[in-house]
LUMTOR-405639 format. One record per residue (C-alpha): residue in one letter; x, y, z; residue number from 0. Coordinates in steps of 0.02 Angstrom, whole numbers, always signed. Example, Ala and Ser with C-alpha at 12.3 -4.5 7.8 and 13.67 -1.06 7.14 Angstrom:
// residues 2
REC   r        x        y        z     k
REC   a     +615     -225     +390     0
REC   s     +684      -53     +357     1
***
This chain:
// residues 187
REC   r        x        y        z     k
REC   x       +0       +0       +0     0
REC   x      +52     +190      -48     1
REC   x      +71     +301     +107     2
REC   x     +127     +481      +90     3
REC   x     +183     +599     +258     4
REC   x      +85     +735     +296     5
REC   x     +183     +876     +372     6
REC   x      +39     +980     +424     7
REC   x      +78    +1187     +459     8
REC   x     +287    +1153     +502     9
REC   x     +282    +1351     +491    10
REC   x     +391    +1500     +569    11
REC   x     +214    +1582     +578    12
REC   x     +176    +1488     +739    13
REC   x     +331    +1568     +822    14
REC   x     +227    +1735     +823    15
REC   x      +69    +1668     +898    16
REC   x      +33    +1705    +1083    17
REC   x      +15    +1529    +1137    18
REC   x     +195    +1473    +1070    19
REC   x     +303    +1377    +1170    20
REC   x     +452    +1276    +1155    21
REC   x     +405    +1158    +1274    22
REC   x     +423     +987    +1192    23
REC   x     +484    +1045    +1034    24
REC   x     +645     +977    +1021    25
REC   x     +562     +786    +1049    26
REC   x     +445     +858     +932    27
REC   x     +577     +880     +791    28
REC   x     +689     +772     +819    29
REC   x     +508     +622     +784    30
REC   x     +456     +740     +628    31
REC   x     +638     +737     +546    32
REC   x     +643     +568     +576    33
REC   x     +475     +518     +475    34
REC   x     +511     +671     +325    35
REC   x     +695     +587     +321    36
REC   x     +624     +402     +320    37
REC   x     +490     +441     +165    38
REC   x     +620     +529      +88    39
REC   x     +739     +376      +69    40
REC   x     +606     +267      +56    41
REC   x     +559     +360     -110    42
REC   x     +392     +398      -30    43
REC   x     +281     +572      -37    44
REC   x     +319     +710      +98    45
REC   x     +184     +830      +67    46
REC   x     +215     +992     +171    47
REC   x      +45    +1069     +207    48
REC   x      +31    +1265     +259    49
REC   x     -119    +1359     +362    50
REC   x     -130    +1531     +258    51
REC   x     -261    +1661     +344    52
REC   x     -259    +1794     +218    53
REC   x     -351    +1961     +251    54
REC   x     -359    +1918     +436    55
REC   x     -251    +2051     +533    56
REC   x     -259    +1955     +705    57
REC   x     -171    +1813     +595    58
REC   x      -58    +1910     +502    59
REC   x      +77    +1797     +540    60
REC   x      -22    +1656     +437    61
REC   x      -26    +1774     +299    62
REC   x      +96    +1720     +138    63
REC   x     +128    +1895     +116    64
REC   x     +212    +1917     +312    65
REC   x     +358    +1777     +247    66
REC   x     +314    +1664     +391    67
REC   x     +209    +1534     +296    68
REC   x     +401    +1428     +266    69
REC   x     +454    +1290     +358    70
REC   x     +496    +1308     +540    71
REC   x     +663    +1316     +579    72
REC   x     +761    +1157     +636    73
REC   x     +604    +1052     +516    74
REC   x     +682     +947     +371    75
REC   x     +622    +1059     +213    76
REC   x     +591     +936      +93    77
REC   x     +448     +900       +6    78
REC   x     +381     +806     -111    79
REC   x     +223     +938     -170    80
REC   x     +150    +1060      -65    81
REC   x      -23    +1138       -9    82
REC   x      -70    +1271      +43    83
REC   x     -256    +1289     +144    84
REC   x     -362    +1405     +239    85
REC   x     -459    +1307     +329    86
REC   x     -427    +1156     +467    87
REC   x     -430    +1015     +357    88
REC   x     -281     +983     +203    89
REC   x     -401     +893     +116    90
REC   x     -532    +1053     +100    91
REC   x     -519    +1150      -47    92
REC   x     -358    +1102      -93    93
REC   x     -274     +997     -221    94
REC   x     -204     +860      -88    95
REC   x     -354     +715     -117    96
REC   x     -341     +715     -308    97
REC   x     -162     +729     -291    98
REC   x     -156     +592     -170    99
REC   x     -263     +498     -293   100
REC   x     -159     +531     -436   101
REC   x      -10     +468     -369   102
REC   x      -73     +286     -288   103
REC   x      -86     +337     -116   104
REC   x     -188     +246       +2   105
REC   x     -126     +270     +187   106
REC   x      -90     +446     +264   107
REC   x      +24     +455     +393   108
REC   x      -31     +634     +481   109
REC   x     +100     +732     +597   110
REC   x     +131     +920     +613   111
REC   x      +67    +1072     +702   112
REC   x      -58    +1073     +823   113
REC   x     -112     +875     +879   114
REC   x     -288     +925     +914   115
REC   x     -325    +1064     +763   116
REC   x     -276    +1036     +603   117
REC   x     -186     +850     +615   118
REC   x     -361     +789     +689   119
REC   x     -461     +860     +568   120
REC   x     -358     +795     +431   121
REC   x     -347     +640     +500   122
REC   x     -542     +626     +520   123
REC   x     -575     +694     +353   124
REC   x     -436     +589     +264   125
REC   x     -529     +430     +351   126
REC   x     -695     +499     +283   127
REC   x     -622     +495     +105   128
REC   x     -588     +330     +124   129
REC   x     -409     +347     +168   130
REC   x     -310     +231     +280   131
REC   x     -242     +355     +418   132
REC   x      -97     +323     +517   133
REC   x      -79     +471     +660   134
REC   x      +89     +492     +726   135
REC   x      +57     +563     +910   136
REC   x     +235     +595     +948   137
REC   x     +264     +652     +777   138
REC   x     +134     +819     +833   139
REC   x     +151     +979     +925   140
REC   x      +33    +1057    +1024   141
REC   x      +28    +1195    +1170   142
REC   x      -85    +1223    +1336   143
REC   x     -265    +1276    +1320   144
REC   x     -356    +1349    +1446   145
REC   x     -549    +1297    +1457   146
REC   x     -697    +1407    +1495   147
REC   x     -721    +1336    +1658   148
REC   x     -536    +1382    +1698   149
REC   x     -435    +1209    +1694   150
REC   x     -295    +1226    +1609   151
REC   x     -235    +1072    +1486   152
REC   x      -54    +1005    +1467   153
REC   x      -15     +967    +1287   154
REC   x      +14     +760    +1345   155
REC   x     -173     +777    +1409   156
REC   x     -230     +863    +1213   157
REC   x     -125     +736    +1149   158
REC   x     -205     +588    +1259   159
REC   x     -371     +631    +1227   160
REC   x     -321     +660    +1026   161
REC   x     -287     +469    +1025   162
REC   x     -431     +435    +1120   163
REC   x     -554     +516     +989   164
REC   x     -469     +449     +837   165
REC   x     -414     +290     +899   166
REC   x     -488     +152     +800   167
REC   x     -641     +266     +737   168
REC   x     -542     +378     +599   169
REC   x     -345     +324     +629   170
REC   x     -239     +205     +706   171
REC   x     -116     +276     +839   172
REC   x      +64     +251     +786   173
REC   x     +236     +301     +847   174
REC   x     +370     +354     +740   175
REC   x     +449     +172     +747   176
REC   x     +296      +85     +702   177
REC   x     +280     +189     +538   178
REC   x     +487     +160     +504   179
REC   x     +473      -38     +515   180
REC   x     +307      -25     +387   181
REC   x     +405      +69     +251   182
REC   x     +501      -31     +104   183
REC   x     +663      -42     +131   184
REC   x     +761      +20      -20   185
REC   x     +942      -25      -91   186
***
């Protein structure tokens, strides 16, 4: 079966959002290089998806034109096509599924920026579409979030209850290594 990587908003724009931290984001990269570096030798598509909010001042750090929307630094670059969206979802009014079509692919494996935002919805959309959807937990960033009632969420406990929700409904939970001892070993 064809997989492809998605590398879902990798992007310097997150740097300049309120809520960025750079707690957990060397594990972070270290997991995502390994995966983008794996499907590279592997001779297997890394598509490198970007979150563009144009005309949105409160976002203009999502906007193309503020020279953000580029791969975050210390993130392997390559890639094998790339898309750019506006909304959650890669797979919304964007070239990715007929690409993905085009080219034989059949599994997703989903990592990127944020666990619970745009990797979830991709992943739940790309199982919609019929898509086999491996989610790489540790292979995903995420930061605290502060609910209305006032308790405040670690990104393990958005990342826990991620896996919970996708878990054998839209995905199946992988780690990094699990993906690496699926791909076809090339000479």
């Amino acid at each position: 079966m064809s997989a492809a990587l998605l590398v879902i908003d990798v992007q310097e724009s997150f740097r300049h959002a309120s809520y960025w931290s750079e707690e957990g984001l060397e594990a972070y990269l270290a997991k995502q290089n390994a995966l983008i570096a794996a499907f590279v030798a592997a001779g297997l598509p890394v598509v490198r998806v970007f979150h563009c909010d144009e005309g949105q001042p409160r976002f203009s750090h999502f906007s193309r034109a503020s020279g953000l929307v580029v791969p975050l630094a210390g993130s392997r670059p390559e890639a094998t096509h790339t898309v750019y969206k506006q909304v959650h979802s890669a797979l919304v009014d964007t070239d990715l599924p007929a690409w993905l079509r085009a080219h034989g692919v059949q599994k997703l494996v989903v990592s990127g920026i944020r666990t619970e935002q745009c990797c979830e919805t991709t992943t739940r959309h790309g199982s919609d579409l019929g898509f086999q959807v491996d989610y790489v937990t540790e292979a995903t960033l995420t930061f605290a979030m502060q609910h209305a009632n006032g308790r405040r969420y670690t990104p393990d406990e958005i990342k826990e209850r991620t896996e919970l929700v996708l878990s054998g409904r839209f995905a199946r939970i992988c780690s990094v290594a699990d993906v690496l001892a699926e791909l076809p070993v090339t000479a």
